[in-house]
C-alpha positions in Angstrom: 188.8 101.3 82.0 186.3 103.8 82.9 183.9 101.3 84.2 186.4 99.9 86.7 187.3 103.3 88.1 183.6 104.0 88.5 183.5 100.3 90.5 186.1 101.2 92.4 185.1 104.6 93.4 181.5 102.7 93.8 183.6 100.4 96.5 185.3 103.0 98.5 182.2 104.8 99.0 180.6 101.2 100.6 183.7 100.5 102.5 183.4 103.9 103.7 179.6 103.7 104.9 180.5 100.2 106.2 183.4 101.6 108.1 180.6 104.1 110.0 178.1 101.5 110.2 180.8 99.9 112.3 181.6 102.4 114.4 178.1 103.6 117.0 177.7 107.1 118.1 180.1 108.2 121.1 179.2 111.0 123.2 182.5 111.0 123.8 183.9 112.1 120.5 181.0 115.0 120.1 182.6 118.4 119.3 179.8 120.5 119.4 176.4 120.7 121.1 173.0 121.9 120.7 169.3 122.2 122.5 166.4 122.2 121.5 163.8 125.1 122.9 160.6 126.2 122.8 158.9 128.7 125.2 162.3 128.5 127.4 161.4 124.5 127.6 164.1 121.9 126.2 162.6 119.3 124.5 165.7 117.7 123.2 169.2 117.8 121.4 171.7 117.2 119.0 175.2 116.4 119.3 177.4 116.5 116.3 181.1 114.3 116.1 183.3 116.3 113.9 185.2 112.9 112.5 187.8 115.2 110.3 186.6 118.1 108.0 184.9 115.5 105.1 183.4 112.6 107.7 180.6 113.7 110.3 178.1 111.5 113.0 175.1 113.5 114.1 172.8 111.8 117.1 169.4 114.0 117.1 167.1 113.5 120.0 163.7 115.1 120.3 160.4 114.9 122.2 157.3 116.8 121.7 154.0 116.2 123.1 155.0 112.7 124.2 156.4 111.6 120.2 159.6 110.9 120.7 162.5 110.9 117.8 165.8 109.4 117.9 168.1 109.2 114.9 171.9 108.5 114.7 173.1 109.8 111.2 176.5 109.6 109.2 177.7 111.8 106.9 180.9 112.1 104.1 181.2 115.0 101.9 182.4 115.0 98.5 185.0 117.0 96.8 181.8 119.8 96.4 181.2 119.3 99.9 177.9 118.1 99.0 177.1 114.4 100.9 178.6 111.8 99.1 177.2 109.1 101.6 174.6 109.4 104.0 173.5 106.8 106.7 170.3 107.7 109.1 169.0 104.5 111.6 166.8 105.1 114.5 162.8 105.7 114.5 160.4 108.7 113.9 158.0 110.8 116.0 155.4 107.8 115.6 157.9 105.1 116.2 158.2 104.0 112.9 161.9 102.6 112.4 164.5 104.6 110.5 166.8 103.1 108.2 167.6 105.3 105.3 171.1 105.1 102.8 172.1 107.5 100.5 175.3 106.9 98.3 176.5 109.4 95.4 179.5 108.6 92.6 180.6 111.4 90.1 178.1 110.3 87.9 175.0 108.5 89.6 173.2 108.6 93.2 171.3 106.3 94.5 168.9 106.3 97.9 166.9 103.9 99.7 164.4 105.6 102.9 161.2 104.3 104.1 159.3 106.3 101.6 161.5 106.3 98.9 163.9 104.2 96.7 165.6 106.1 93.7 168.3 106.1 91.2 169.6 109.2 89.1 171.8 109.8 86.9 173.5 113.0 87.6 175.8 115.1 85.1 175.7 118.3 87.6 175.8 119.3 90.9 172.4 117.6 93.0 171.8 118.0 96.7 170.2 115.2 98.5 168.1 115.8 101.7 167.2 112.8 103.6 163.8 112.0 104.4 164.0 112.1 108.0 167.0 114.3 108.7 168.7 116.0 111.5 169.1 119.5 111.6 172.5 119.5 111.0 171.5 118.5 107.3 170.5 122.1 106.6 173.4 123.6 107.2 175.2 121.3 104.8 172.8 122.6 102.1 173.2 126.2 103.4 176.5 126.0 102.8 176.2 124.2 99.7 173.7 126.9 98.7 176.3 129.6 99.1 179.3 128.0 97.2 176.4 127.8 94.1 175.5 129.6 91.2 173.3 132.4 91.9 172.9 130.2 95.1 170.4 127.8 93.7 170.6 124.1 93.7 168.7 121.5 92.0 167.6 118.8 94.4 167.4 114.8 94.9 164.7 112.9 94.6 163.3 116.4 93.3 162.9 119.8 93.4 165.2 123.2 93.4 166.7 125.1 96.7 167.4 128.7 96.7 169.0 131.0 99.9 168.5 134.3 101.0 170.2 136.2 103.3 167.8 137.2 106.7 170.3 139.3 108.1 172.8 139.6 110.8 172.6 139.4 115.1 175.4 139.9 117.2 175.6 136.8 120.0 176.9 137.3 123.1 179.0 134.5 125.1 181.8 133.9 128.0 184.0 134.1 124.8 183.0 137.1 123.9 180.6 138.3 120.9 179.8 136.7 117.2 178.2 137.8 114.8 176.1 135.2 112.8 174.3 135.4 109.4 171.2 134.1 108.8 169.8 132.7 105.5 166.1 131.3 104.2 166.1 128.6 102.3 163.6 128.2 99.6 161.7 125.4 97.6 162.1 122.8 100.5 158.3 123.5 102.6 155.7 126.9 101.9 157.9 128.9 103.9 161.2 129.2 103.9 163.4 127.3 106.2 166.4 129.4 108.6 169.0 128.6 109.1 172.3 130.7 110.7 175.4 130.1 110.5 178.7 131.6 112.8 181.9 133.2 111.3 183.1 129.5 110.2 180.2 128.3 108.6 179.1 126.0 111.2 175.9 125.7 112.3 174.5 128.0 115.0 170.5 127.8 114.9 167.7 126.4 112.8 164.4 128.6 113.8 161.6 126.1 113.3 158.1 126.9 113.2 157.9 124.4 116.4 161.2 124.8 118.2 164.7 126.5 117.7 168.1 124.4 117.8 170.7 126.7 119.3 174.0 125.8 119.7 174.5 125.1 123.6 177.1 128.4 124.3 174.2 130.6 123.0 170.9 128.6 124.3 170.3 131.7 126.3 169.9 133.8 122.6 166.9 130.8 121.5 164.2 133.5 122.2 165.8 135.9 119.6 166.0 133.7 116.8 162.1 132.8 117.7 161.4 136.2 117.9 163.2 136.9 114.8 161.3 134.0 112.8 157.9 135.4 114.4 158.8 139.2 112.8 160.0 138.1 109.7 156.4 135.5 109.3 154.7 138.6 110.2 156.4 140.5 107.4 155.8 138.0 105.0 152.1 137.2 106.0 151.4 141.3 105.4 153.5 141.3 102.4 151.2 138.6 101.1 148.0 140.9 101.8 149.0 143.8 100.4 150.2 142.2 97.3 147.6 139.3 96.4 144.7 141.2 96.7 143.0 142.8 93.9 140.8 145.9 95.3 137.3 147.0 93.4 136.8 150.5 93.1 132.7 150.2 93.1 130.9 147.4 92.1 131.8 143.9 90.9 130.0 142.5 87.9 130.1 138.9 87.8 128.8 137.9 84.3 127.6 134.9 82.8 128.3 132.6 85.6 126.2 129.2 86.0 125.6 129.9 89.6 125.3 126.8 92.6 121.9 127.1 94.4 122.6 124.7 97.5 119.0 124.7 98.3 118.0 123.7 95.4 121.5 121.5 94.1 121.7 123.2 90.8 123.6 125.4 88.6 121.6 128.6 87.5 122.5 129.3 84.3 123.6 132.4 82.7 123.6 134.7 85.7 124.8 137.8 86.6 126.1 138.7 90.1 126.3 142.5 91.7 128.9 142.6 94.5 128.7 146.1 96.4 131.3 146.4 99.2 131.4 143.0 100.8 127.9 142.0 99.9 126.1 140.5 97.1 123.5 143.2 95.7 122.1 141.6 93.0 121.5 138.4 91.4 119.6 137.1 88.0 120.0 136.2 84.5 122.6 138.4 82.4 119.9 139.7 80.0 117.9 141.1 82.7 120.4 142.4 84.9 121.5 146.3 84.3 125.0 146.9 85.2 126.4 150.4 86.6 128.6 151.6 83.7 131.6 152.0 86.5 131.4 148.2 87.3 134.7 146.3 87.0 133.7 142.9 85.4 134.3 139.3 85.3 133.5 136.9 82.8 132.4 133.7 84.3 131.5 131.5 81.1 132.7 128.4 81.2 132.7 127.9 84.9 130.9 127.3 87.9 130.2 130.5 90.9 129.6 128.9 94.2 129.4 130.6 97.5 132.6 129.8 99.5 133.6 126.5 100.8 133.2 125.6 104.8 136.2 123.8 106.5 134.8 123.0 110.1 138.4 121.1 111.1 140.4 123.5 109.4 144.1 124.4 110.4 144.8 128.1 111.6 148.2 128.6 111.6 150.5 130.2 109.2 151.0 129.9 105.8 147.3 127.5 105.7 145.2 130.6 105.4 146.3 131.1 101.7 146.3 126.7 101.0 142.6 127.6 102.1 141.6 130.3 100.1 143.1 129.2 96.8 140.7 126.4 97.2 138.3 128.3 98.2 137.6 127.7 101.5 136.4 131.2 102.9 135.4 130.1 106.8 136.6 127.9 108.8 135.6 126.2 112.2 137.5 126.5 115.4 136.4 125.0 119.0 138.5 127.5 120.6 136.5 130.7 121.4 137.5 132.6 118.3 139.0 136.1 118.9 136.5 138.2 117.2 138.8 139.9 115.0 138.9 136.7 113.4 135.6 136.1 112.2 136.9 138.9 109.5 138.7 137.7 106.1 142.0 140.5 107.2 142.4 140.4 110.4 142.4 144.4 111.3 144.9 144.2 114.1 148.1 142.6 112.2 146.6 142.9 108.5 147.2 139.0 108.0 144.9 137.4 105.3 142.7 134.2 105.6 139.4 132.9 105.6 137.2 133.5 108.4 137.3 131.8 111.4 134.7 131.1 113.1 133.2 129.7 117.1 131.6 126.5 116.5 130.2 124.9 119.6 131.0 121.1 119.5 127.9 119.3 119.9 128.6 116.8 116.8 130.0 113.5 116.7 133.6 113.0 115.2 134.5 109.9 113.0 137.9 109.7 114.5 137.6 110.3 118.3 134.3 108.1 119.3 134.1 109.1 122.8 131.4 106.7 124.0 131.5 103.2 125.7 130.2 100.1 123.8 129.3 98.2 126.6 126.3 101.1 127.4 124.8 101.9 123.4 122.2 104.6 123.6 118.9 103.9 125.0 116.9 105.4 122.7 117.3 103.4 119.9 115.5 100.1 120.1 116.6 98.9 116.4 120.5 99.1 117.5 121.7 95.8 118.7 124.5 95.5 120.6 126.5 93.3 118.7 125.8 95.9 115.4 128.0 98.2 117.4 131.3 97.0 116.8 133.9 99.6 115.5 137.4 98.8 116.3 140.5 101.4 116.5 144.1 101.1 116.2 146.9 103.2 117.1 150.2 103.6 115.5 151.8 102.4 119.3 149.3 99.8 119.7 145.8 98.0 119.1 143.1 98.9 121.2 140.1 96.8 121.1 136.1 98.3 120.7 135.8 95.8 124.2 138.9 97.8 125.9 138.3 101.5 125.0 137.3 103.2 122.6 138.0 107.1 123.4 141.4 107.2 122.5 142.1 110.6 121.7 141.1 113.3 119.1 144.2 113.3 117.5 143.9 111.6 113.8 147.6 111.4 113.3 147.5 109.0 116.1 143.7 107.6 115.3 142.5 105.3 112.3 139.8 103.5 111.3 140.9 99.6 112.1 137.3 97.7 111.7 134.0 98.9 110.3 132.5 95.1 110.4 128.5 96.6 109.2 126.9 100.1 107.7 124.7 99.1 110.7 127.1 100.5 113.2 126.3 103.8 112.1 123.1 103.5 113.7 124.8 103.7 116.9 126.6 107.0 115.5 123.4 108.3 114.5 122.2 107.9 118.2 124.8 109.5 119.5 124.6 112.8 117.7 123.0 114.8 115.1 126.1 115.5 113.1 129.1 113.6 111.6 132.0 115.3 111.0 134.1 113.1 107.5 137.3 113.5 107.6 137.3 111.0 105.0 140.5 112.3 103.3 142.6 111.9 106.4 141.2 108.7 107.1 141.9 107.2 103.4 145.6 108.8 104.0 146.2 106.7 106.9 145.4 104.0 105.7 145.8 103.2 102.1 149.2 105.2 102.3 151.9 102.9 100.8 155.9 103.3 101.5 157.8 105.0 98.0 153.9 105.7 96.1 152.3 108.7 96.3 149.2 109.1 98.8 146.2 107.6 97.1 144.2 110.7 98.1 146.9 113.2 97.0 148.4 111.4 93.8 147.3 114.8 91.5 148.5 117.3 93.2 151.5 116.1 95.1 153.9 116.9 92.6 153.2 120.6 93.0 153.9 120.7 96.5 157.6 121.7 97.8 160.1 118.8 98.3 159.3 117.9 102.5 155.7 118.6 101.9 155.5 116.0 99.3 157.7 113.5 101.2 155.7 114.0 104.5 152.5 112.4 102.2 154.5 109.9 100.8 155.4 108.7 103.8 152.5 109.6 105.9 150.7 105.9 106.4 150.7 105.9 110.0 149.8 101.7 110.2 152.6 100.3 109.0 152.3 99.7 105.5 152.3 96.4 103.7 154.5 95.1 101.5 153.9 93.8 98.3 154.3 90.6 99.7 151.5 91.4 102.1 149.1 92.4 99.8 146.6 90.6 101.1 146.5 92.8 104.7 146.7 95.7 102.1 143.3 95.0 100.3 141.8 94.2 104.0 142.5 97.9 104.7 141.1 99.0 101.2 138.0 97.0 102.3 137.7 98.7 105.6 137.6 102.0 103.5 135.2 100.4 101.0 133.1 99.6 103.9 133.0 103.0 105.2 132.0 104.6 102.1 129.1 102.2 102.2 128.2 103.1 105.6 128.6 106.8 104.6 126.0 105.8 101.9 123.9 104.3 104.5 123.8 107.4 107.0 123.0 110.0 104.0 120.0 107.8 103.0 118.8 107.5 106.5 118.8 111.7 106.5 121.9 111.9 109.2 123.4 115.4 108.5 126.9 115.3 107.6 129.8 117.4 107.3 132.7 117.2 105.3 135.7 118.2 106.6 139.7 118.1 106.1 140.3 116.8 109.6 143.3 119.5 109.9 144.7 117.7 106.9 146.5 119.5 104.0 144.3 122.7 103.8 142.1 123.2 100.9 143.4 119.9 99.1 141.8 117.8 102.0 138.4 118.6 102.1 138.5 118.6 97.9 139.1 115.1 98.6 136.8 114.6 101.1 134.0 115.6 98.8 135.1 113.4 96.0 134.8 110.1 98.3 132.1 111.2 99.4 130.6 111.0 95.9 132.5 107.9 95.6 130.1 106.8 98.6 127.0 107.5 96.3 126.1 111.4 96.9 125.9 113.4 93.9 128.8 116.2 93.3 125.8 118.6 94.1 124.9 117.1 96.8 128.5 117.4 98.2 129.1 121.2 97.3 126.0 121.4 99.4 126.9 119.8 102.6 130.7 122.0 102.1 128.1 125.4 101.9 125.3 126.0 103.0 125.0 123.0 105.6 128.2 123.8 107.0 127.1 127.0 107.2 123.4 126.8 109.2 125.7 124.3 111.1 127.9 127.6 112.2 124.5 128.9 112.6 125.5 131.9 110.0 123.4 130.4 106.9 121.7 134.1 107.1 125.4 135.5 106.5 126.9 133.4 103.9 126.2 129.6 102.6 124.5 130.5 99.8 124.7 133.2 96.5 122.1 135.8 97.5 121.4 139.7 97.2 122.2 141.1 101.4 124.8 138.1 102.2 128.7 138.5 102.6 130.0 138.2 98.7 132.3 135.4 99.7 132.6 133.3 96.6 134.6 131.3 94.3 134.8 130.4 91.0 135.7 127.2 89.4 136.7 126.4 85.9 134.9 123.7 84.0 132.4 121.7 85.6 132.4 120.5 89.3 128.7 119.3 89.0 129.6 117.1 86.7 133.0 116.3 87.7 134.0 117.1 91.5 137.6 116.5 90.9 137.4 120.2 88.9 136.4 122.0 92.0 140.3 121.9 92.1 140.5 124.2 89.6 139.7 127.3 91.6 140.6 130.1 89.3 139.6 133.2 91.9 137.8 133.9 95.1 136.0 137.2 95.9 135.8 137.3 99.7 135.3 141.0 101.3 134.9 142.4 98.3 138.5 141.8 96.5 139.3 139.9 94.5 142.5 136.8 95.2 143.5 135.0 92.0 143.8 130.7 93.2 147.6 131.1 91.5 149.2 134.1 93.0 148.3 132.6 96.0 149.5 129.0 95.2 152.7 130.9 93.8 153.4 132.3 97.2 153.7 129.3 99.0 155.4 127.1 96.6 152.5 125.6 95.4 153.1 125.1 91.3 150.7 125.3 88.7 
């Protein structure tokens, strides 16, 4: 008896998400309506059908920087107003299609996107949020949020959600004023998402890091809620400096550290290092070293002390300064003539904390935006044939053969590695400039990404990463992925990368200076994985950590500043636990960094961003 009213409930749910299916979006039917804007710009919209209080249809339409997304979603609430069926068509910002199904009984909920396919069993109250979702979702979870216990919800496919209130704005309109509430959700990316809501609940704005949707009666009021999420990221990005670092009275005594030499590419055992101020003061064995009885200390056994890590693609903005340093990347590159201030760890003017960032002039070449034409290979190069120089490109609108161009662009969410047919082409990269910039990491993303499996390069730590962030790397092949049914295009793709690593191998052995990089991938995490393939290419781990220090460093042209563990430079350092030199993959166990003379423990700053342990 109980399994046929579980069918039967089952079969109203399907009849139901048929019944939508069958009926398309009408602009006719739409109740209420929103813009999208940034910088007083309108980039797009979304118009919401109010079917009756349980039954919604939600058209979202948005263009930024020519990506263009257009999905038409369905939704039915359940008796707990949570969605009890969801249906999403249409295609995302890279013009992958969109067809994503969500369905939830009293007792079970199942979900099929282009990234994922689950079933769970569920005894309590679960919130779903689609993979690619309209804005509209979040207010169904706000609301959700604030009919919960302690207003915290566990989520589907995984996770937890918990609200705050923001705080309160009075709107004015033709009808008159409102005053809206505004909430933060937590758990779902580093920060929190907000979300406000009017006197009935319904949605009035979503303040996104890259746009705001207002509701269309109060578009004129989009620069307040921006200027509201700008204070409040200031607030929080201060917060975070004045409570995750740990200040030294005097001096810092570092003891019993194996310590990296770059130059050299070894560990020195047993050391002890001096830090006065911001600067390293002393450096030698333990036995020999006397410490000031006033010293704090730190007990390094058992781990690894290497000058801080150089990320010369690294993203800037907001919350990636802390993803950086609890992976100890201390500097950064920028093309951008770098404000000054910046070149310091907290900046002095709005007391926001981050690595340095630092002016690099762009004189190298970059793996994923060759800028050259095939048909004229460098002169200078007599051993470079022609037909060695074939390196093909795809994009994620369309293939563009070596023959047609090959500059397509410095974007490498739009750029991947299609055909690397001989090591020998990197001779004609090795004319072309002294440097290489590997963003291996990104590169291996793109392409050995799978729909519904975890990014090959990410597999360890994507579970510690907040629900969206971890669904925007499962879902992040930007070829279209094979099937299992396809396998065989799959392996030809594992053999491009393959074939890279070998030519990787080739260029190292031929003395061309590279530089690992994240490629303005997921900061700190990225260039970790960068420097494991490359040891998967044939350097040694030590040979890695060097080319992430000190070469990084003389190629910032501050190798007399920082770079390397020595008595006059900048104390910017990190410790690792265990044995990176042995095993790269433990540089991800950053335990603290010391950068301007305080000390930032790699978990409180994880814990701050949503980053678990």
């Amino acid at each position: 008896m109980r399994l046929a009213k579980r069918l039967a409930v089952v079969s109203l749910l399907l009849l139901a998400c048929a019944h939508a299916r069958a009926q398309p979006f009408d602009p006719n039917t739409v109740t209420r309506r929103y813009v999208v804007v940034r910088d007083g710009e309108v980039l797009g919209e979304q118009l919401v059908a109010d079917v009756d209080p349980k039954t919604m249809r939600v058209r979202w339409s948005l263009e930024i920087e020519g990506r263009h997304t257009k999905l038409d979603a369905g939704y039915a609430l359940g008796n707990d107003n949570h969605p009890a069926w969801i249906e999403t068509v249409g295609h995302d910002a890279f013009g992958r299609p969109v067809d994503e199904r969500f369905v939830r009984t009293r007792r079970e909920a199942n979900w099929h996107t282009r990234g994922e396919r689950g079933r769970r069993r569920t005894r309590r109250p679960h919130f779903y949020l689609s993979f690619d979702r309209v804005p509209e979702e979040y207010a169904l979870l706000t609301r959700a949020l604030l009919a919960a216990p302690k207003r915290t919800l566990p989520l589907l496919p995984s996770g937890r959600a918990k609200l705050t209130q923001l705080g309160e704005l009075d709107l004015a309109s033709g009808r008159g004023t409102t005053r809206v509430r505004g909430y933060g959700i937590l758990g779902l990316e580093h920060v929190p998402v907000e979300v406000w809501l009017g006197p009935d609940a319904s949605l009035v704005a979503l303040a996104h890091a890259d746009y705001t949707v207002v509701r269309d009666r109060w578009q004129s009021a989009a620069a307040r809620f921006e200027a509201e999420r700008r204070r409040r990221a200031l607030e929080r990005q201060q917060t975070w400096a004045q409570q995750l670092r740990r200040s030294v009275p005097t001096t810092l005594a570092i003891v019993n550290a194996d310590v990296f030499d770059p130059t050299r590419q070894i560990a020195l055992p047993a050391q002890t290092v001096l830090i006065t101020g911001d600067r390293v003061s002393t450096v030698g064995p333990t036995a020999e070293i006397r410490i000031p009885p006033d010293s704090r200390r730190l007990d390094a056994r058992r781990a690894l002390l290497l000058p801080g890590l150089w990320d010369l693609d690294g993203r800037t903005k907001p919350p990636d300064g802390l993803l950086h340093l609890a992976a100890g990347v201390t500097s950064i590159g920028s093309r951008d003539h770098a404000d000054p201030r910046r070149t310091h760890w907290l900046d002095p003017a709005t007391g926001t904390l981050g690595p340095r960032v630092h002016h690099v002039v762009a004189h190298e070449f970059r793996l994923n935006d060759p800028c050259v034409s095939p048909s004229d290979p460098p002169p200078t190069t007599p051993w470079l044939e022609a037909s060695q120089f074939r390196v093909g490109f795809v994009t994620a609108a369309q293939d563009v053969p070596v023959d047609q161009r090959i500059c397509i662009g410095h974007d490498l969410a739009f750029v991947v590695l299609h055909e690397l047919v001989s090591s020998t082409a990197g001779a004609a990269w090795t004319a072309l400039s002294p440097t290489v910039r590997l963003p291996l990491a990104g590169i291996e993303h793109a392409l050995l990404s799978r729909p519904r499996e975890p990014s090959p390069g990410f597999a360890r730590i994507t579970p510690r990463l907040p629900l969206l962030v971890r669904r925007a790397l499962a879902g992040g092949a930007l070829v279209p992925a094979p099937s299992k049914a396809s396998g065989s295009a799959y392996s030809a793709r594992r053999q491009q990368f393959t074939t890279l690593l070998e030519a990787v191998s080739r260029w190292h052995e031929d003395g061309l200076p590279l530089i690992p990089t994240s490629g303005g991938g997921l900061p700190g995490f990225a260039l970790h994985r960068t420097l494991e393939q490359l040891v998967a290419a044939g350097l040694s781990p030590a040979q890695a950590l060097a080319l992430a220090t000190l070469e990084s460093a003389k190629r910032a042209g501050l190798d007399h500043e920082v770079g390397s563990v020595e008595p006059g430079k900048l104390a910017d350092l990190v410790l690792a636990r265990g044995d990176p030199l042995s095993n790269i993959a433990e540089l991800g166990r950053v335990e603290w960094v010391v950068l301007g003379g305080e000390i930032l423990h790699a978990s409180d700053l994880y814990a701050a961003v949503h980053v678990s342990e």
